[in-house]
C-alpha angles and dihedrals in degrees: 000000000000115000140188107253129186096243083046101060088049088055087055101045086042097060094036100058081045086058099062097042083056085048098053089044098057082063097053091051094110099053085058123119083225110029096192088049090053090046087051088046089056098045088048084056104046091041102046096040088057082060094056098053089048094057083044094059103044091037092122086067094058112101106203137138103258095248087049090040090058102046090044092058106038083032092064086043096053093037088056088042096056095040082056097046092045087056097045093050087052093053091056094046114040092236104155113158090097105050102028103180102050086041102050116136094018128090133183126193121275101265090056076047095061104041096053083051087055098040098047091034091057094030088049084044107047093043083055101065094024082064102039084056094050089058088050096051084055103054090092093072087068093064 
């Protein structure tokens, strides 16, 4: 039976709040340096904030030791919300090295460079094993 956790609610909360700053930002795209970039910014919110909402929502079926549980669920969170600041940092300043397709045409100096390579680098990382965790801590619904 699926059940309301605390960690849960925080997921939900979480994605939902997410939601509405992807929202927000869907209406801004215009306004944008990179337009295309913005447009990518605002589907990485509202996408990854619905799958927040859904772990959060299924969190009482993750198996995971507690310290694993926790960084499992704010890690993801950090990890979506770095991946979307990354690219909204990039769509106002043309930074484009790291993400190559939604940033044709546009360039950005070498220290707007760097930080979307950080931003995206940890925020693709950490989702990564987040995720992968999370998989792990539901194995135990095929048995």
């Amino acid at each position: 039976m699926i059940e309301l956790t605390q960690i849960g609610a925080h997921l939900i909360f979480i994605g939902i709040a997410f939601f509405l700053v992807g929202l927000i930002q869907g209406a801004l795209i215009p306004a944008a340096k990179n337009s295309r970039m913005a447009l990518s910014g605002h589907l990485t919110a509202v996408q990854c904030a619905m799958a927040l909402a859904i772990f959060g929502i299924i969190w009482s079926l993750v198996e995971l030791p507690y310290y694993l549980e926790v960084f499992a669920a704010y890690g993801s969170a950090l990890g979506f919300i770095l991946i979307w600041i990354g690219i909204t940092f990039a769509s106002l300043t043309g930074a484009s090295k790291a993400l190559p397709i939604a940033g044709a045409g546009f360039s950005a100096n070498v220290s707007a460079e760097i930080m979307l390579k950080v931003l995206v680098g940890i925020g693709s990382l950490l989702s990564l094993i987040t995720c992968a965790l999370l998989v792990f801590g539901l194995l135990s619904l095929l048995s």
